[in-house]
N, C-alpha and C positions, 0 to 999 in steps of 0.2 A: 231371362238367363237360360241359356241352351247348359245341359248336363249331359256327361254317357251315359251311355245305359246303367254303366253297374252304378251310378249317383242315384239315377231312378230307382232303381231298384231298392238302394238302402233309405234313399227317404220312407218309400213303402214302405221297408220292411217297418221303419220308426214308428207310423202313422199304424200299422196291426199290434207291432208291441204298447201303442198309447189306449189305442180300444180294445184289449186285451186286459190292461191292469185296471182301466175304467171299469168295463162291466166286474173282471173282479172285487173293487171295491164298491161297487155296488150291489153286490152278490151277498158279501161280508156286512154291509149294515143292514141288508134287507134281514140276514140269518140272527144278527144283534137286535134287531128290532120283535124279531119271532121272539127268542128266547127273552130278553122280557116283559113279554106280554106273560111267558111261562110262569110265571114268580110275584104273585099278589101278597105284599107287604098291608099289615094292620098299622094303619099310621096312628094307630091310639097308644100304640104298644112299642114302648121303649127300648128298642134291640138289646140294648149296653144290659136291661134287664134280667136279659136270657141270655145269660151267655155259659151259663154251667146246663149242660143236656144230657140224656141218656136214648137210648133208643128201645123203642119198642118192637116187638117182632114184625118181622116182614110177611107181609100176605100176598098170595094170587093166586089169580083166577083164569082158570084157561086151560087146554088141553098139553100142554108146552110146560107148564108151570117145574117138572120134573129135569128139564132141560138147565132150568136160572137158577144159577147159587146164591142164595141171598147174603149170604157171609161177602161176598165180592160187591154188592150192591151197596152194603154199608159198609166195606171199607172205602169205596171211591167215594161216597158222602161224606164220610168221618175224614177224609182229607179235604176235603173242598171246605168242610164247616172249618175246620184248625185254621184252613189261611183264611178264612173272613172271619178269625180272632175268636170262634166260640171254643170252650173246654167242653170236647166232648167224656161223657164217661165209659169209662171199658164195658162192650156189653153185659159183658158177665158179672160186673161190680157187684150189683147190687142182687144178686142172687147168691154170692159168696157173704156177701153181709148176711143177707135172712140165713142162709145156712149157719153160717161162722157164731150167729146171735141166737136162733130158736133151733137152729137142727131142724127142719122144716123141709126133710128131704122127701117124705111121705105125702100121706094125702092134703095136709094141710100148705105143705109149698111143692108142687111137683117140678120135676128136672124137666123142664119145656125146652130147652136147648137153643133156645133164640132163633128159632127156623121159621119153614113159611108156612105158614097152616094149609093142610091138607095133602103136604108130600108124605109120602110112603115113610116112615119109620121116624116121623118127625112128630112133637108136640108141640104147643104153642103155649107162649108164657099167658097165663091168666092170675094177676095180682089179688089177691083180698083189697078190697078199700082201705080197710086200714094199714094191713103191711105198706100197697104204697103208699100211703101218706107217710107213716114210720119211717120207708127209705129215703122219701122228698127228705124229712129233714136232716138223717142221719149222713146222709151225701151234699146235702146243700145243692138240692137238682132246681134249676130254674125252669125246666119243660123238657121234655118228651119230645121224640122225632117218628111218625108213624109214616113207613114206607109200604106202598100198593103196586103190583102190577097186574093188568088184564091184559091177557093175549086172544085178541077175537078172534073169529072162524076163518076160514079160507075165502076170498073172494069167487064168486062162482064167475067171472070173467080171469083174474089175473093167479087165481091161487092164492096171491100175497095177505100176510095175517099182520092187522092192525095191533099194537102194543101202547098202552098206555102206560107210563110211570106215575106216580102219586107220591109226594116228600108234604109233608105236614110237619111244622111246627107247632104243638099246643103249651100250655104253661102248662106245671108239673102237678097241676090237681084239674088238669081237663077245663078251666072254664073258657078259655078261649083261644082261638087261632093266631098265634101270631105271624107268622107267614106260610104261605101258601104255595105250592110249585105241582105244575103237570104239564109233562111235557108228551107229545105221540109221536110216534114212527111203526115203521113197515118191518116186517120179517119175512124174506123172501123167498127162503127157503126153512123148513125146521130145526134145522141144524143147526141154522145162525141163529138162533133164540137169545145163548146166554152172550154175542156178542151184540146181537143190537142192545139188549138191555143194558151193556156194557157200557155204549156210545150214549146212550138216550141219557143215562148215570151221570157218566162223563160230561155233556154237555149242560144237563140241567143241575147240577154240583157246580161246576163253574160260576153259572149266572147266579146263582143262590150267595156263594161266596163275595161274589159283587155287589149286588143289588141288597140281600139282606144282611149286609157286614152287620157284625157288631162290634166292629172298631172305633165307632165313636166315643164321647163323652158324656155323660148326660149335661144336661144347658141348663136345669132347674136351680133352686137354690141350693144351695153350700147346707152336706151334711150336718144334721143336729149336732152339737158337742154333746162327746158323753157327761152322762149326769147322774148321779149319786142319787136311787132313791128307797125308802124302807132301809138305809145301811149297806145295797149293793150299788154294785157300779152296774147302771142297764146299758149292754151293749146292741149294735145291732145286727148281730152274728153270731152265732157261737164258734167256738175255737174247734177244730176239725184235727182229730188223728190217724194216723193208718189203724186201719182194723186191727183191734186186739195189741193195741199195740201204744207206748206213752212217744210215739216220734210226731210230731208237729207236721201235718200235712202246710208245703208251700201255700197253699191258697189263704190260709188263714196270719201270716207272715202282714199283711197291711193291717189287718185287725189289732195284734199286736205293737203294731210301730205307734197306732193310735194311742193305743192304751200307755205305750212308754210316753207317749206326749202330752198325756193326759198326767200323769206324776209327774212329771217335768213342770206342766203349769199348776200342780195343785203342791204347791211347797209345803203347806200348810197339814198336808197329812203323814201322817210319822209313819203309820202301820195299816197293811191292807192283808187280809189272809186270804192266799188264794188256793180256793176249796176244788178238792176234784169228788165228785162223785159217778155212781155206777148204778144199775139196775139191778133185780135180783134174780138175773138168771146165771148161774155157777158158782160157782165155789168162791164161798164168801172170803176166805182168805185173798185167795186170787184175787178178786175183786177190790181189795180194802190195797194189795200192792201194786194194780193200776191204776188207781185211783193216785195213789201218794204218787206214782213215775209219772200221770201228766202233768199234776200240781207242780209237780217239782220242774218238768219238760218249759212249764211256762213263765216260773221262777226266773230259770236258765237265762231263757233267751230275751226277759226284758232286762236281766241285768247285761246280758251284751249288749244293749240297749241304751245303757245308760244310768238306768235304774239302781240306787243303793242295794245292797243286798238285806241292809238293816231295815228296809221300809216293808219287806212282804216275808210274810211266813205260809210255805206251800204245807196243806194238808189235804188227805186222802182220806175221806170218810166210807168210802166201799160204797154200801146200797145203804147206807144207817139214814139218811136223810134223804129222803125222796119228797120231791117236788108236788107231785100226781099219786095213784096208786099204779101200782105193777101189773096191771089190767088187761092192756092191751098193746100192740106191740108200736101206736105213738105215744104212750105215755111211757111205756120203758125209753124211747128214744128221747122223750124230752129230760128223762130223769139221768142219762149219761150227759155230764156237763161239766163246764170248770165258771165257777164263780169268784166274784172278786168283792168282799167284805170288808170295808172299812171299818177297822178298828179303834183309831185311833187317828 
């Protein structure tokens, strides 16, 4: 088949636009294939399990380090975990609890400021063991997110300074890794510091968001039904409120639906008193009136529920019933609680 020239021409051009979008998608999985290698998932460890995080402060190392905002590096993380379904915590939560709870502004909690350790006018959060233990439960934190960057030296051929990123998932008392992320790149000039760590952020937040979703379900067996024992009803949560406060944090809203389903199939029980108590730091008065605003908060909402109003009676006992002693700052956390007392 004889063509004109301009026919040759555009088959040509067809034949440059066909190995043009080929190498590019082949450019695209080679870069998909990189990043994750980036992202080493613990396959012991049931994502769906850690899906409530906090963050711990950001560290680095390197001459540049004055250059990277670490506030930027975990918000483009804290987006990337929200779409692969994890509840991250506001960093600052749990430093407004130990405040809001012990006044702990002094030597015993100091204002570390969630920054990177070793920048000029910055401190670095360092928890007592038991505070965080105490906040693990008073937040209901499934693990800790520990972010790292190292900015090596200048190449003595190119100039160009190598940057590592490091994103750690641990569970929320450090015993183990549940995923893994480290991704490297080039900084080419010094200048560009806080954007490649911007991109490196960027790209390794995506794959992470992917690869270690926790949008699944668990696949194991169908949770225990709750069970009535010593007189209480054992749940396996406790009921979560905003700080200082008798309003029902959403997270705890399925805990509840249980519990309404739970009076639903137990007809047989006429009367459940559901106890709120407090720990004994402030004002006992104050105390004994939040205590009665969650009892009463969860009253509330299992009768929108369904729930008779004749079958439960909310009381607020302040700090008069402590579980533990008032010792230390996770036994005051385990003694802020709402229990549910079968009476009758």
């Amino acid at each position: 088949m004889n063509l004109p020239n301009h026919g040759r021409l555009a088959l040509a051009g067809v034949a440059s636009t066909l190995l043009l979008s080929t190498g590019c998608a082949a450019l695209e999985r080679a870069n998909q294939e990189r990043l994750d290698k980036a992202v080493t998932v613990n396959a012991g460890a049931p994502l769906w399990d850690y899906r409530r995080v906090a963050f711990d402060p950001a560290t680095c190392d390197g001459a540049l380090c004055d250059k990277i905002n670490p506030n930027e590096i975990q918000r483009s993380l804290r987006q990337a975990l929200t779409d692969g379904c994890y509840q991250v915590v506001d960093q600052s939560e749990y430093q407004r609890y130990a405040e809001f709870v012990y006044g702990m502004t002094g030597m015993n909690f100091m204002d570390q400021g969630f920054g990177m350790a070793g920048l000029p006018g910055v401190r670095k959060t360092i928890l007592d063991p038991a505070m965080r233990q105490a906040i693990v439960v008073e937040l209901g934190l499934d693990g800790f997110i520990k972010t790292h960057v190292n900015v090596g030296e200048p190449s003595d051929t190119t100039q160009f300074r190598q940057v590592t990123l490091d994103v750690e998932l641990s569970d929320a008392l450090g015993r183990q890794s549940v995923w893994i992320g480290r991704l490297d790149g080039t900084i080419m000039e010094d200048k560009d510091a806080a954007q490649s760590v911007a991109y490196l952020t960027s790209e390794l937040g995506g794959v992470i968001a992917r690869k270690a979703s926790a949008c699944g379900e668990p696949q194991g067996a169908p949770p225990e039904p709750l069970e009535v024992k010593a007189g209480l009803l054992e749940l396996p949560d406790r009921v979560y409120f905003e700080l200082g406060k008798a309003d029902i944090e959403a997270r705890s809203y399925p805990l509840l639906d249980e519990i309404a389903a739970w009076f639903e199939s137990h007809r047989e029980v006429k009367l459940v008193e559901i106890e709120g108590h407090t720990d004994d730091v402030g004002d006992d008065n104050a105390n004994l009136k939040l205590s009665q605003g969650r009892a009463q908060a969860v009253a509330s909402y299992l009768i929108s529920k369904g729930v008779a109003a004749g079958r439960m009676n909310a009381l607020g006992y302040g700090e008069q019933k402590p579980i533990v002693a008032n010792d230390s700052p996770l036994n005051r956390a385990k003694n802020r609680r709402v229990e549910f007392r079968v009476v009758k």
